[in-house]
N, C-alpha and C positions, 0 to 999 in steps of 0.2 A: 504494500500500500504506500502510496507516495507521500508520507506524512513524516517526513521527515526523518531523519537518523536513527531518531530513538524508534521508533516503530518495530514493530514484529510481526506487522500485519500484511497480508499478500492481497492487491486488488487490482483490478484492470480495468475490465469492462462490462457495459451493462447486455443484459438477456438479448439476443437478436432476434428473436422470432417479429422487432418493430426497430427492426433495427433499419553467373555471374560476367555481366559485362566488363571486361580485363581493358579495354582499350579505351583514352579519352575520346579517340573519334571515333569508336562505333558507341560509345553511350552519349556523347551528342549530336551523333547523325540519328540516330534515333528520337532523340528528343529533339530536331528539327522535323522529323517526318510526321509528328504524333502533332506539330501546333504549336513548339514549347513559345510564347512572347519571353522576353529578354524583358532586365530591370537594370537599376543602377552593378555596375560591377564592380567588385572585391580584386586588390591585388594579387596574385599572385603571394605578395610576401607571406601579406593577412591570411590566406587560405593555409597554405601551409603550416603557419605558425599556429594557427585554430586543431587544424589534422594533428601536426605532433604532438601540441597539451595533450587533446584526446586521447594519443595512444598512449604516453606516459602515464597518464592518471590509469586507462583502463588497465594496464600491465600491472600498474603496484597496487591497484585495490578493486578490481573489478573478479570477485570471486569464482566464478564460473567462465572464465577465461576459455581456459584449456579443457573445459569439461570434456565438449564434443570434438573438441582438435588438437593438435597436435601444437606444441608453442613453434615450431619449423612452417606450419600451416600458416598459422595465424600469421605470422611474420609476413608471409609471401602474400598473404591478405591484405595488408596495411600496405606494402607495397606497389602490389597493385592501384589500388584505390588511391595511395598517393599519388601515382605516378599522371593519376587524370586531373590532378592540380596542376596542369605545363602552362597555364597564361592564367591574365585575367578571367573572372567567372559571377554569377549573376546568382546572389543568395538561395535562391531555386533549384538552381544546378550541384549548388554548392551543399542544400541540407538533402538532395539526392545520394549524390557522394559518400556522405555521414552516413542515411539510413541505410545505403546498401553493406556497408562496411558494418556495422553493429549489427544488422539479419543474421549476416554470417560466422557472429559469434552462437548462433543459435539460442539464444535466450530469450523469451519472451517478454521479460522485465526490464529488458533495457532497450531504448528509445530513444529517439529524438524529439525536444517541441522544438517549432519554430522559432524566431523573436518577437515580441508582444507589437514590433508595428507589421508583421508578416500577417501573425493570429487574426489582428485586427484587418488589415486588407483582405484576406480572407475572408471574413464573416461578413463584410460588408460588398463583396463579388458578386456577380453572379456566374452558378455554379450549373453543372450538367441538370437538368431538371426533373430526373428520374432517378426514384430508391430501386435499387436492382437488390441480386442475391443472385451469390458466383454459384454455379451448379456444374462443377466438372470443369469443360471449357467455358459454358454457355451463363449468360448474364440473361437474369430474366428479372424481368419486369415488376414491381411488386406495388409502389405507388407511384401516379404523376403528378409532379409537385408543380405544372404548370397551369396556370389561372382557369381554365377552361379548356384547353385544347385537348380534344378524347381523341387525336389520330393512334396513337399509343397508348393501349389498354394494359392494367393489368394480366398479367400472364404472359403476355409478349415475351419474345426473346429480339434483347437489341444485338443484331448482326454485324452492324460497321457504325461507326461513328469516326465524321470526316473524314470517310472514307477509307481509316484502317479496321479491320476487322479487330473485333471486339473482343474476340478470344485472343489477339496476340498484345492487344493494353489491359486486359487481365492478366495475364502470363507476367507481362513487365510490370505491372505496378505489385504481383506478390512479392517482386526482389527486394521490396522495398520494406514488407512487414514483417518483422521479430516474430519469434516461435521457439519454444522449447523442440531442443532435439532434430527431429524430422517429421516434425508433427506440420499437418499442412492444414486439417480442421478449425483449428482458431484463423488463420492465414485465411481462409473462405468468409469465414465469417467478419473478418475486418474488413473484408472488399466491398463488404456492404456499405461502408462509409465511402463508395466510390466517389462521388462528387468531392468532396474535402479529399480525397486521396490523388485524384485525377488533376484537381487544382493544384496541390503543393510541389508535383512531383513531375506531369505530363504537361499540361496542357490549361494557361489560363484563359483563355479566349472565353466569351462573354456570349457567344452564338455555337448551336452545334447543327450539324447535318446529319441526322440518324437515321438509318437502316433499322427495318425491326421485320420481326415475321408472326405471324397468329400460329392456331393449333395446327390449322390446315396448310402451313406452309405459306398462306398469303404473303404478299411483300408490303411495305408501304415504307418512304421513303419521307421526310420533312424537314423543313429548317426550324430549327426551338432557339429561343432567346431562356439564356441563363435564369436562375434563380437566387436572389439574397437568400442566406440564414431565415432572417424574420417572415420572411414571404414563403417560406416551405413549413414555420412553425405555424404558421396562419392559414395554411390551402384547405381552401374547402370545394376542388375541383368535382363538380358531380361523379366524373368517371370514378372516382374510389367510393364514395359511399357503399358499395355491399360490402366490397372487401374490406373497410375499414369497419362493419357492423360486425363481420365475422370474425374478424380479429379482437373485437372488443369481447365476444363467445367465447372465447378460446384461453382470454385473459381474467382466469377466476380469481385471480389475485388482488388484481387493482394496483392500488400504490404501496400496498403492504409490503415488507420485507419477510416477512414468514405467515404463513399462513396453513391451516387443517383441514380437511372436510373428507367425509365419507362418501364412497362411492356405492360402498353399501353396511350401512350402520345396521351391527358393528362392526364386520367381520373386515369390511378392506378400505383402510384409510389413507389415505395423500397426505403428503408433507408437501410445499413450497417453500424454497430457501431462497433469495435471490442475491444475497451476500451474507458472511460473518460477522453481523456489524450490527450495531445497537445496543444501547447500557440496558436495554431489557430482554436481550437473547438468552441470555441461563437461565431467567426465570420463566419465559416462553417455552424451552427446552422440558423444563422440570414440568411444568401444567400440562404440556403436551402429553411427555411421554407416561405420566402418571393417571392419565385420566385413558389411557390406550392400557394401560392393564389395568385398570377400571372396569373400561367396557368389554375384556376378552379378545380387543382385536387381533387378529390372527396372519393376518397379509399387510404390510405397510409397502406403500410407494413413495420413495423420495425421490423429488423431481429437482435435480440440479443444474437443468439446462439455463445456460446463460449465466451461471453463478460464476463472476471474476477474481471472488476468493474472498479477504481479510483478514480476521484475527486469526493467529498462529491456535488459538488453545481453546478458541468456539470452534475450532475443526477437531480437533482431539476430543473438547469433551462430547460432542454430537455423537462420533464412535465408544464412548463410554456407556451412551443408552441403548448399544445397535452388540455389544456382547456382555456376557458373563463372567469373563475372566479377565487377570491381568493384560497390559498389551503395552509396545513398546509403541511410541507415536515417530519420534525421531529418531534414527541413529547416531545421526554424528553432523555439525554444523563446523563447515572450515572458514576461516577467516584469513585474509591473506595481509593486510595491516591494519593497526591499532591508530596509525596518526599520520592520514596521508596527506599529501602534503597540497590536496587543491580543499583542503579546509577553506579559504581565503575566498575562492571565488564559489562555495554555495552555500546549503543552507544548512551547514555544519551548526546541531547543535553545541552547546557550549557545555565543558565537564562531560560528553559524550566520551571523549577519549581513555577521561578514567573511569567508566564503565567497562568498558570494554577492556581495560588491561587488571580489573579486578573480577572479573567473568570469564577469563579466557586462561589457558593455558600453553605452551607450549607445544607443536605439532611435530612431534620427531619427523615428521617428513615436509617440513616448509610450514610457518608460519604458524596459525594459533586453530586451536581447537575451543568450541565455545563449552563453558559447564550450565550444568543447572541453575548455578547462580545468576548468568544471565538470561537462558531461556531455560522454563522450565517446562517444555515439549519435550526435553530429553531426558526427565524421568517416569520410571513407569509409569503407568497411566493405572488409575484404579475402572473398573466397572459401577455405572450407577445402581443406586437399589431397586429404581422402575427402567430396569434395563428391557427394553422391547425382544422376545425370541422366539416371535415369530419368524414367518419368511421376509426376507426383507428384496424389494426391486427397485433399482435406482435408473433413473433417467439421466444421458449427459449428453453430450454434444460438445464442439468443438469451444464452446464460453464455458464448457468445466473447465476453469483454468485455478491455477495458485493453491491456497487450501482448500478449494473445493475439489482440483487433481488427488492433492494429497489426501482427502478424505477417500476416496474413492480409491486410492492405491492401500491403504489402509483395510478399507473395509474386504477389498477383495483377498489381500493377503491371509486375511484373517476370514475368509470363504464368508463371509458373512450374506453373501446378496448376489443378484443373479440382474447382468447389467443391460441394459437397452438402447438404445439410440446410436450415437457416433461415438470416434475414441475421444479422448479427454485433448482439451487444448494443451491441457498441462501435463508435464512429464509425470513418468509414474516412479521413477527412483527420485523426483525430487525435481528443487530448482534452486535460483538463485534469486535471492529477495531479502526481505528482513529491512534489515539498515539499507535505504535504499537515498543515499542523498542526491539533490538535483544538484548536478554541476553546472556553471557557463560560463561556456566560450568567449574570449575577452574579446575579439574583434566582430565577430557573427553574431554573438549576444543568442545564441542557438543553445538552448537546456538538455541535457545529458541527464538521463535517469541511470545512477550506476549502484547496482547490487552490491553489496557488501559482504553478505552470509550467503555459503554456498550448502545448502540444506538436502539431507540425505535419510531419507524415508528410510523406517523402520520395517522393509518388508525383505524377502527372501529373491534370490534369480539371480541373473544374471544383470550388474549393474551398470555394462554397456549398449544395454536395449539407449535405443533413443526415440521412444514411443510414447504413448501416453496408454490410460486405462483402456483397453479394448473391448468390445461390448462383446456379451456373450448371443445378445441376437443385433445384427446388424439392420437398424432402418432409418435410412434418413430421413430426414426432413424437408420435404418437395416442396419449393414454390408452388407449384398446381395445386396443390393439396391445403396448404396454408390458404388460400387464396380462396379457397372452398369452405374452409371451419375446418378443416380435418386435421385432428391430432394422432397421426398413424403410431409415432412410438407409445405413445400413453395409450394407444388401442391394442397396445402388442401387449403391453405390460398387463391392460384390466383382463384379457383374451386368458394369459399366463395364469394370472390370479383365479382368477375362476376356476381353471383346469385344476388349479391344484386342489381350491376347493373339494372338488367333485371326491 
């Protein structure tokens, strides 16, 4: 969770159900063919000098460095990507550069923000005027956020935009998105945010030319004038009205962050988490799970789709209600320095440092190992006394990211639950997060989210998988179907439930 240093909490992003180029000239001849407009440019000196901070800082305290590479790889990484700093370049091109270079650290947690007059220029742009959702290659259509014009229905698949084919400005803009491992599920799902992605990274232009096709193959072609932020939070385009009534079906939550109901009281009840987070989560936890051996229930469903994660020990104690016995939540948290040295340029809190060198120890093999004193994830975990043991079926998808991954690696280690939907965004031996301070760049004024704790789940395997929780029935989650009311994995799970019943 981005809350500064002291934190221990993992958070990303909210539920989406409403939601390497080596070469300087082929990554901007590319980005001339897609539309890229040009801005003020950054010298040459300035770029470099920004690139280098970066990699010093990420090498002496960026914990999951070398998870997924090798420090030989990595090296030849930064090299690369530096090497596409050879002139002057135009802050666009330049936090390009940055985010492809940080993807390939494979972490999800660490990121790029723009500068606060980029953020701003941004919000006040107009943007591609269609919410999509990445389906394999295919971009399909889900609202139009243009004032009226219905040429472009929900459901659509957009085939070209300005003329490049839309599966190959999907393909380039995932270069650009963070991911634990090789997990490419959360990567789908942040493509969602195409417009803000397409703007920062492709293409600012203020007009589009779109290609799109129906169910039957139809073609229709149009020119769309962009959309502002305010003007997409305010569309009341007729064309979405069903699909936004069925969407509002589908959302039994509302604005709650947790939520109960029965699908058939008593016997099979739903949980909704949509984050770790809130001073009244333990005792929600406790009424919940107390009043479920109350009633006898015998099947629970936890629906963790779209959960970005949080507190480090609302994910441990949730597994506390879900078995009976002892269980280990963390293994081991590594730390690679106590006092690094871009304290100066973020939001280093203060006295943080002697936290950390009276919580840590010694790592016979490079740097510190964290103790219980500062996270206490990594002592045994007790079992609650209304621990639920029944059958348990968990929902996820590519936003189970952070501790809601790590809940899910947990529960499965511990055979607890029988899982549904897509694999986890988040890795299943673990990530890196925690202390997660914002750095910035002194001349780009560009924000560095850099992980601190490198976190290593308390489960069994091989701990060179580079996956996330794999579901034991696989069903995604279809545009078409969304777009219908249709909730197919929650219809696998209620399907499941029953049978066992029987």
């Amino acid at each position: 969770m981005t809350l500064g240093v002291q934190s221990v909490g993992r958070l990303v992003y909210h539920p989406v159900l409403l939601l390497v180029l080596c070469s300087s000239f082929v990554h901007l001849t590319l980005r001339t063919q897609l539309g890229a407009t040009e801005g003020p440019l950054m010298p040459q000196s300035e770029l470099r000098s920004d690139f280098d901070l970066l990699r010093k800082w990420l090498e002496e305290a960026h914990a999951g460095l070398y998870r997924y590479a090798t420090k030989s790889e990595m090296d030849h990484v930064f090299e690369l990507e530096r090497a596409k700093l050879a002139h002057s370049m135009n802050k666009q091109d330049f936090l390009a550069v940055l985010a492809e270079t940080l993807a390939q650290i494979r972490c999800g947690h660490t990121n790029v923000t723009a500068d606060d007059d980029t953020l701003t220029a941004m919000s006040k742009s107009r943007k591609f005027p269609f919410r999509v959702r990445l389906e394999g290659k295919r971009l399909i259509v889900l609202l139009n956020d243009t004032k009226s014009d219905a040429t472009i229905r929900p459901g659509m698949e957009v085939t070209k935009i300005d003329g490049k084919l839309a599966s190959a400005i999907a393909k380039r803009l995932m270069q650009f998105e963070p991911a634990d491992g090789d997990i490419v599920t959360g990567k789908r799902m942040h493509i969602g945010n195409f417009a803000k992605s397409y703007w920062l990274y492709l293409n600012r232009a203020d007009q589009f030319t779109v290609a799109a096709k129906d169910g039957l193959g139809r073609q229709v072609v149009s020119v769309f004038s962009g959309v502002t932020d305010e003007e997409r939070a305010h569309n009341q385009n007729p064309v979405n009205a069903t699909v936004l009534s069925r969407l509002m079906n589908l959302d039994w939550v509302g604005d709650r962050n947790t939520a109960l109901r029965f699908l058939e009281d008593p016997k099979i009840a739903e949980i909704r988490i949509r984050y770790f987070l809130g001073d009244d989560f333990p005792a929600w936890l406790e009424t919940t799970f107390k009043s479920l051996k109350q009633k006898g229930t015998t099947d629970l469903i936890l629906d963790l789709r779209g959960n970005g994660g949080g507190k480090d020990m609302f994910g441990a104690l949730l597994v506390s209600y879900l078995t009976d016995k002892p269980f280990r939540y963390f293994d081991r948290i590594e730390i690679r320095t106590l006092s690094p040295t871009f304290r100066e340029h973020s939001d280093w809190i203060p006295g943080f440092e002697e936290t950390l060198r009276d919580g840590t120890s010694s790592n016979p093999e490079g740097g510190y190992l964290a103790t219980t004193k500062l996270h206490p994830g990594l002592s045994e975990q007790s079992p609650s006394e209304h621990a639920f043991r029944g059958r348990v079926f968990v929902l996820i998808d590519g936003g189970t990211f952070s501790t809601a991954a790590d809940v899910c690696a947990i529960i499965r280690h511990l055979r607890r639950a029988t899982f549904i939907g897509e694999e986890t965004g988040g890795a299943y031996y673990g990530n890196n997060s925690g202390a997660m301070p914002i750095v910035t760049l002194p001349n780009s004024k560009f924000r560095i989210r850099l992980p601190m704790y490198e976190y290593w789940n308390a489960v069994s395997g091989d701990p060179g998988i580079r996956r996330g929780t794999v579901p034991d029935y696989l069903v995604p989650t279809r545009a078409v179907h969304i777009l219908l009311g249709h909730d197919d994995p929650l219809a696998m799970v209620r399907k499941l439930a029953a049978t066992a019943l029987e």
